[in-house]
C-alpha positions in Angstrom: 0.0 0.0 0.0 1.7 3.4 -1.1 2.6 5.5 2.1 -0.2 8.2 1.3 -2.8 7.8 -1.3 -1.3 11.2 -3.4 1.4 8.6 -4.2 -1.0 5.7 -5.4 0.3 5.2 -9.8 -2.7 2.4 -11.1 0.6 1.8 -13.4 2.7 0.5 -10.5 0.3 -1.5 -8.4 1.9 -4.4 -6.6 1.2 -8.0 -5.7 -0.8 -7.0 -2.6 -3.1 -4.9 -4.5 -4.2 -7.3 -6.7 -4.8 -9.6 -3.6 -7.1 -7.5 -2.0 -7.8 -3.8 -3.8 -10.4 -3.0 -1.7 -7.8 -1.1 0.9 -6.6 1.3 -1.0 -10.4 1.7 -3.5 -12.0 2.7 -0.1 -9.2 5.6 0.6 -9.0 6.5 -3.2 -12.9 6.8 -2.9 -13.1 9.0 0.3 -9.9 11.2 -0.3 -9.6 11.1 -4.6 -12.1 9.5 -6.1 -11.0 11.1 -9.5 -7.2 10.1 -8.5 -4.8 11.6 -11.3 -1.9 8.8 -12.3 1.5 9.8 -13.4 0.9 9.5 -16.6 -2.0 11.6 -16.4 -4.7 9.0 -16.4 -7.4 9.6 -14.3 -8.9 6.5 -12.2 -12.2 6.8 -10.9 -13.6 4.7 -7.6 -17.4 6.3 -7.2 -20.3 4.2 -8.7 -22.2 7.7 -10.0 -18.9 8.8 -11.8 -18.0 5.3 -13.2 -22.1 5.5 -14.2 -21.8 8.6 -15.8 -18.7 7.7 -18.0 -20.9 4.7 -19.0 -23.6 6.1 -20.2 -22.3 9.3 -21.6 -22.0 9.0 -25.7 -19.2 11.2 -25.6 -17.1 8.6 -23.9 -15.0 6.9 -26.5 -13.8 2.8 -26.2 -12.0 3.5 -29.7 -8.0 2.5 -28.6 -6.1 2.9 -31.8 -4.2 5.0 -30.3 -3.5 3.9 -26.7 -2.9 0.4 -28.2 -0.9 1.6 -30.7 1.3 3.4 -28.0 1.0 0.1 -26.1 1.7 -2.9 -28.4 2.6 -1.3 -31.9 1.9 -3.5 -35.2 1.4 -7.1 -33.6 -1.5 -9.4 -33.4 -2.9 -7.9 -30.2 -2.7 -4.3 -31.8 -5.4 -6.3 -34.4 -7.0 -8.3 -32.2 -8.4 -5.4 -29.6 -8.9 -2.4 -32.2 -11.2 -4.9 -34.7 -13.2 -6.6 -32.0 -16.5 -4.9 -31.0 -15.4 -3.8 -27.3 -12.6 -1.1 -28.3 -14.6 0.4 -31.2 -17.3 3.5 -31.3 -20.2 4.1 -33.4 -21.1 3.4 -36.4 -18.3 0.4 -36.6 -19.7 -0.6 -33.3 -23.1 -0.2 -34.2 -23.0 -2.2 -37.5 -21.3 -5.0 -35.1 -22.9 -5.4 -32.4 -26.2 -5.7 -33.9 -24.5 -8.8 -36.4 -23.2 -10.1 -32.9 -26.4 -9.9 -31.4 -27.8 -12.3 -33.8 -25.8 -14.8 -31.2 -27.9 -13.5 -28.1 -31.3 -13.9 -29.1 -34.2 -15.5 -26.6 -34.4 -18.4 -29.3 -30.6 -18.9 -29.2 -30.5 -18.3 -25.4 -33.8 -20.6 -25.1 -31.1 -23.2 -26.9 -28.6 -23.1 -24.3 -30.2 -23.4 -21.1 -31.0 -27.6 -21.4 -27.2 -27.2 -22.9 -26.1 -25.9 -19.8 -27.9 -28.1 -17.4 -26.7 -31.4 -19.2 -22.7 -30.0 -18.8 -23.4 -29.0 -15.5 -24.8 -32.3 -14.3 -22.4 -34.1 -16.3 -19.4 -31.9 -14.4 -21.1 -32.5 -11.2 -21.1 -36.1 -11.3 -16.8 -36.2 -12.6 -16.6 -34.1 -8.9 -18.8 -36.8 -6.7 -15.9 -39.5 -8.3 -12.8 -37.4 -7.3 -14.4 -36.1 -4.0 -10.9 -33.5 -4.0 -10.3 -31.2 -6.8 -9.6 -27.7 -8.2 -12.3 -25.9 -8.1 -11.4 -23.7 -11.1 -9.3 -26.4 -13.6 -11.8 -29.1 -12.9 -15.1 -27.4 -13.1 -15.1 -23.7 -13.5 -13.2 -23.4 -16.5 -15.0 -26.7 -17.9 -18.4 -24.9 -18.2 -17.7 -22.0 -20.4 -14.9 -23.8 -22.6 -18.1 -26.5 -23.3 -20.6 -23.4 -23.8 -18.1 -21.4 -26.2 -17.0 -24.9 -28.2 -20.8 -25.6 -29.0 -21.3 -21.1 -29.9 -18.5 -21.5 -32.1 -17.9 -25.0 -33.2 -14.9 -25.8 -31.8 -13.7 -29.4 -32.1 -13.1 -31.2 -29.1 -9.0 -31.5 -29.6 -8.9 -27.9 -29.3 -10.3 -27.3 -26.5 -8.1 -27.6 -24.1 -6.4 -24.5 -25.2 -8.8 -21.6 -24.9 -8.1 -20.6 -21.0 -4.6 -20.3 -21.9 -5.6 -18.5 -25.3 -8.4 -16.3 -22.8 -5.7 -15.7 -20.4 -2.8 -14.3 -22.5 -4.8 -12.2 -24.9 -6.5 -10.3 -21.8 -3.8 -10.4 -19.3 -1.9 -7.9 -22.0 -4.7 -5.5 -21.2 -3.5 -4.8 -18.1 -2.2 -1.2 -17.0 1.7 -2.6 -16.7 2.4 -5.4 -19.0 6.0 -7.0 -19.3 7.3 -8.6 -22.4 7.0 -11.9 -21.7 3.0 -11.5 -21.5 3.0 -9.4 -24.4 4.9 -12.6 -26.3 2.4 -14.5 -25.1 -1.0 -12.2 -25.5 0.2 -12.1 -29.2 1.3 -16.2 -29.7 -2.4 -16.8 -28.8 -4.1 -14.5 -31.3 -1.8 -15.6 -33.7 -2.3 -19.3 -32.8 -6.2 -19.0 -32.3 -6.6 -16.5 -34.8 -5.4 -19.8 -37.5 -8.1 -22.2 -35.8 -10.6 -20.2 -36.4 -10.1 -19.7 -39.9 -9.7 -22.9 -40.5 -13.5 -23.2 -38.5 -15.5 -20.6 -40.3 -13.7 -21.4 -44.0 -14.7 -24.6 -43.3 -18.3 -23.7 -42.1 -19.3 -21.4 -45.0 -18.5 -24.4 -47.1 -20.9 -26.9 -45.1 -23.1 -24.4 -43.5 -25.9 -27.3 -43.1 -23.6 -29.1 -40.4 -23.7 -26.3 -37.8 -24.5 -28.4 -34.1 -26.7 -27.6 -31.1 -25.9 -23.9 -30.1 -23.7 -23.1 -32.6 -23.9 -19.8 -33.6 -21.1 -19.2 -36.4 -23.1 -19.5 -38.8 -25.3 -16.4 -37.6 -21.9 -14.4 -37.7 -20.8 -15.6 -41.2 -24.0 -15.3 -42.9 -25.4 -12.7 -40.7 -26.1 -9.1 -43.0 -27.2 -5.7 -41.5 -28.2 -3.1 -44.1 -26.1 -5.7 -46.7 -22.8 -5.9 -44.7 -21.6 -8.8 -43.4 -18.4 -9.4 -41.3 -15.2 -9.3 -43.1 -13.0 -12.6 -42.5 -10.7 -10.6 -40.6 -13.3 -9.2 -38.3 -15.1 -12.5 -38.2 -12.0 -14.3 -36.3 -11.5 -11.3 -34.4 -15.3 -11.4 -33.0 -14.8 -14.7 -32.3 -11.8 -14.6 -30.1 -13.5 -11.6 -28.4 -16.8 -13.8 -27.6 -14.1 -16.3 -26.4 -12.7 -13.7 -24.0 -16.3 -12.4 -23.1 -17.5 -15.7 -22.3 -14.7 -17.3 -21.0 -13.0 -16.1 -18.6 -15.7 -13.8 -17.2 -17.5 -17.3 -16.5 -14.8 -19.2 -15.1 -14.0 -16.0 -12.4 -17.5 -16.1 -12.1 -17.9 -19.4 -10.9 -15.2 -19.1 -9.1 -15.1 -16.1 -6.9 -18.9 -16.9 -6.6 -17.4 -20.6 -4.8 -14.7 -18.5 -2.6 -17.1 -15.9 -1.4 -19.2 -18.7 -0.4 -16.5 -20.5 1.5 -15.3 -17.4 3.4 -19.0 -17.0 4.3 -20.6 -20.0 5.9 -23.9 -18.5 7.0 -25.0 -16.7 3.8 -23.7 -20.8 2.2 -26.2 -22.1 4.6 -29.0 -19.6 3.5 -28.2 -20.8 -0.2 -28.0 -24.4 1.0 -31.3 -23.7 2.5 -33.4 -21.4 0.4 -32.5 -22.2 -2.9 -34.8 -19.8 -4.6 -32.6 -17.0 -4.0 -30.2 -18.1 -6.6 -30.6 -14.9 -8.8 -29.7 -12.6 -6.1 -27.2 -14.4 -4.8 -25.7 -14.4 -8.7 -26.2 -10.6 -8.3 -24.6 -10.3 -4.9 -21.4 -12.6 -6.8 -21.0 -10.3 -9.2 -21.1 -7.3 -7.1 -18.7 -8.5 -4.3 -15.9 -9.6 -6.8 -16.7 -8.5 -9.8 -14.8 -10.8 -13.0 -14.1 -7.5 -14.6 -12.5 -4.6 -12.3 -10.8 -1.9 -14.3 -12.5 -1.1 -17.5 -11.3 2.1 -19.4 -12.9 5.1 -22.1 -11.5 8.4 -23.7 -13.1 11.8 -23.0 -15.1 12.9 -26.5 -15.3 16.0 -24.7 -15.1 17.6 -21.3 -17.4 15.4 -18.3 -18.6 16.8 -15.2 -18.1 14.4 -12.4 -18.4 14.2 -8.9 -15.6 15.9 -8.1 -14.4 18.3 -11.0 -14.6 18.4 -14.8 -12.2 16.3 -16.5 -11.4 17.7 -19.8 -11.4 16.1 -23.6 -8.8 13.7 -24.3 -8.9 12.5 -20.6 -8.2 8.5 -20.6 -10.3 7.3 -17.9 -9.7 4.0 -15.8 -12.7 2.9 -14.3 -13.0 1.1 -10.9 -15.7 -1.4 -11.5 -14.0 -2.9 -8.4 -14.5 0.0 -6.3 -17.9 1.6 -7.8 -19.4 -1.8 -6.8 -18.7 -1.9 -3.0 -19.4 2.4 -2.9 -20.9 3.1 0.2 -23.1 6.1 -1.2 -24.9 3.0 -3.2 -25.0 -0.2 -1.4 -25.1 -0.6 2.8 -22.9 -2.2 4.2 -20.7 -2.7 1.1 -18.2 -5.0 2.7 -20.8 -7.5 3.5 -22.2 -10.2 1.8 -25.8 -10.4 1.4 -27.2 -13.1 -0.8 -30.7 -11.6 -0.7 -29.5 -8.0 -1.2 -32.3 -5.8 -2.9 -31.7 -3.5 -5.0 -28.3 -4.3 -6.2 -27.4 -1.6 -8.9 -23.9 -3.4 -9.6 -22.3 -2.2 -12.6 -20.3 -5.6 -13.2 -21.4 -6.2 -16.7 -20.9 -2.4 -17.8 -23.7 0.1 -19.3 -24.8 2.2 -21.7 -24.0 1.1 -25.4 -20.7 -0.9 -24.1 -22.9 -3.0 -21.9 -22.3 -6.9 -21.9 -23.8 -9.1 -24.9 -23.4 -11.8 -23.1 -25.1 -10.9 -19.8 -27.9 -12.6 -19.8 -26.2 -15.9 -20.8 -23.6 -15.1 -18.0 -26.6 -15.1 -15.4 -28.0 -18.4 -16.9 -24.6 -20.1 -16.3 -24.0 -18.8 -13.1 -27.8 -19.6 -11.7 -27.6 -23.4 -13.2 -23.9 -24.3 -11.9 -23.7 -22.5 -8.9 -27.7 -23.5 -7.9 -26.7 -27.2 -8.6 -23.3 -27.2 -7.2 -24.4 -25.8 -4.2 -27.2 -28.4 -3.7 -25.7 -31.9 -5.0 -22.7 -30.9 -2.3 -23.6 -29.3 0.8 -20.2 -30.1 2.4 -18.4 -28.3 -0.3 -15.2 -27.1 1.7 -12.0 -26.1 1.4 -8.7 -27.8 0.8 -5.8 -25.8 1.2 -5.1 -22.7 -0.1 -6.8 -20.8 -3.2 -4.3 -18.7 -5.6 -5.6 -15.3 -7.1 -4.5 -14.5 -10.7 -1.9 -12.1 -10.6 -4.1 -10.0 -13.4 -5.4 -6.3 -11.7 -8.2 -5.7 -15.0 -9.4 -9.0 -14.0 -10.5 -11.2 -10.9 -10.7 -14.5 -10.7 -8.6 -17.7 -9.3 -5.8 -19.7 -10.7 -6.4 -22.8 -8.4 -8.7 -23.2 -5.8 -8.8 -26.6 -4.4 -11.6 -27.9 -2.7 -13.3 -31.3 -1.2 -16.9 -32.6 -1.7 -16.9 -35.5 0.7 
């Protein structure tokens, strides 16, 4: 923790930050919640201001720039200025509604059985080993079935799309070193080949598309007669892979840890299993999968605390916004039944999550069964935190069942 929070840099955060932010949000929040970096970033902590940025039009995603400054001509650089989540309107537009052919309630009406069949089939590989790793042996497993059958991944590859999710998005931290970057831009490349191999092979044979596949919706897809380029089409791809992916696995995760750490809101799950959706809520709220997220001033904001000008880039605290004492009571505290819970974990405004409402799905079915086929869930020894600050989740988190 720096010595006063004046000499707090988001660019030079430490190990013990990523452990446990929530220190040093609560201090930035009360004495700078609009906390100026060194290199004149500007990281904000307050759920209103982190709102406002959200929802305010004149807040740009667009990071040609910044990632040019970052990564220069590489296979990241690509990657993150095709894909729908760094872009503006009208590219973003055009895409998100071809994307969104993906999200439907038919397609969504699809996946639910989907997801109950892998989750009982998951559930019943844990009853046989009785010890495990939470996150390698069933968090992980969920969304890399559910984004195999979206995208029509064959089973050999599998295997490989944490360690694809991981390396592309760990190199969106604030401080990257080059070893990550190597490896951020090895998976795009790598993945980036799959895929094309995939959807080449799926325009040719679009009648053999299985159960929840939605490729074919993003190749054939059309919005006022333009369709995804090739090159966008992978990059889409590997973006709902990141979306999906490891937001689910942290998810399921954290969700598991927070339950651990508090026995009597497991018992009141354990016992009242119809609060499932709150308790998903209260999950995403408490650690939220995504903590930093980041726009450009369009043009000069009024927050809580001053006016930031145009050209301004903004970090946000989704982190901190979500425990902000202004907004929820009691922030620290879990409450599975906590009503309302205006958590910002999936974003707003036009940025907000396309996958949200398949997120909650997962999370309702895995963690609602989990919870119930094994009320002694326990731990086993020690979990391990990713050492990623834009994201939170576990890299090993074992567990017994029996």
């Amino acid at each position: 923790m720096p010595d006063t929070i004046d000499d707090f840099d988001l660019n030079s955060i430490n190990r013990a930050f990523i452990e446990n932010p929530h220190p040093v949000l609560h201090r930035l929040r009360a004495q700078s919640p609009m906390h100026r970096n060194a290199d004149g970033s500007v990281y904000l902590t307050r759920h209103d201001d982190c709102l406002k940025v959200y929802q305010s039009r004149a807040m740009l995603s667009d990071k040609t720039q910044e990632f040019g400054k970052k990564f220069g001509q590489c296979p990241l650089y690509e990657h993150h200025t095709t894909s729908l989540i760094f872009n503006d309107p009208p590219y973003h537009t055009v895409v998100r509604k071809l994307i969104s052919g993906a999200f439907t309630p038919r397609k969504l009406a699809e996946f639910e059985p989907l997801i109950a069949d892998i989750v009982a089939r998951l559930l019943d590989r844990i009853e046989d080993l009785g010890e495990l790793d939470m996150i390698d042996d069933f968090a992980k497993e969920l969304p890399t079935e559910i984004i195999s059958f979206m995208l029509g991944i064959p089973e050999e590859f599998r295997p490989n799309l944490r360690r694809f999710s991981l390396a592309i998005l760990g190199a969106l931290d604030p401080v990257v070193s080059a070893e990550r970057l190597a490896a951020g831009n090895a998976a795009v490349t790598e993945f980036s080949q799959i895929l094309n191999d995939l959807i080449n092979h799926r325009r040719a044979h679009p009648e053999s598309a299985g159960q929840g596949e939605v490729l074919d919706s993003l190749i054939f897809g059309e919005v006022d007669g333009r369709a995804l380029t090739q090159e966008e089409l992978i990059q889409n791809c590997i973006f709902l892979l990141n979306a999906g992916h490891e937001t689910t696995t942290s998810l399921v995760g954290n969700s598991v840890g927070i339950l651990l750490r508090n026995p009597d809101q497991h018992r009141d799950l354990l016992d009242n299993p119809d609060i499932i959706e709150t308790a998903v809520e209260e999950f995403l709220r408490f650690e939220s999968p995504l903590q930093i997220g980041n726009r450009m001033a369009g043009e000069d904001i009024e927050l809580s605390h001053g006016v930031l000008p145009k050209g301004t880039y903004i970090h946000t605290s989704i982190g901190g916004a979500n425990r902000d004492p202004d907004v929820f009571a009691d922030p620290d505290r879990v409450d599975l039944r906590r009503k309302p819970n205006k958590h910002i974990a999936f974003i707003t405004g036009i940025h907000v999550c396309l996958g949200a409402t398949l997120s909650r799905i997962e999370g309702r079915i895995a963690l609602g069964q989990l919870v119930q086929r094994f009320p002694g869930l326990a731990a086993n020894g020690d979990a391990e935190i990713m050492p990623l600050a834009r994201f939170r989740g576990y890299a090993r988190m074992p567990v017994r069942v029996r």
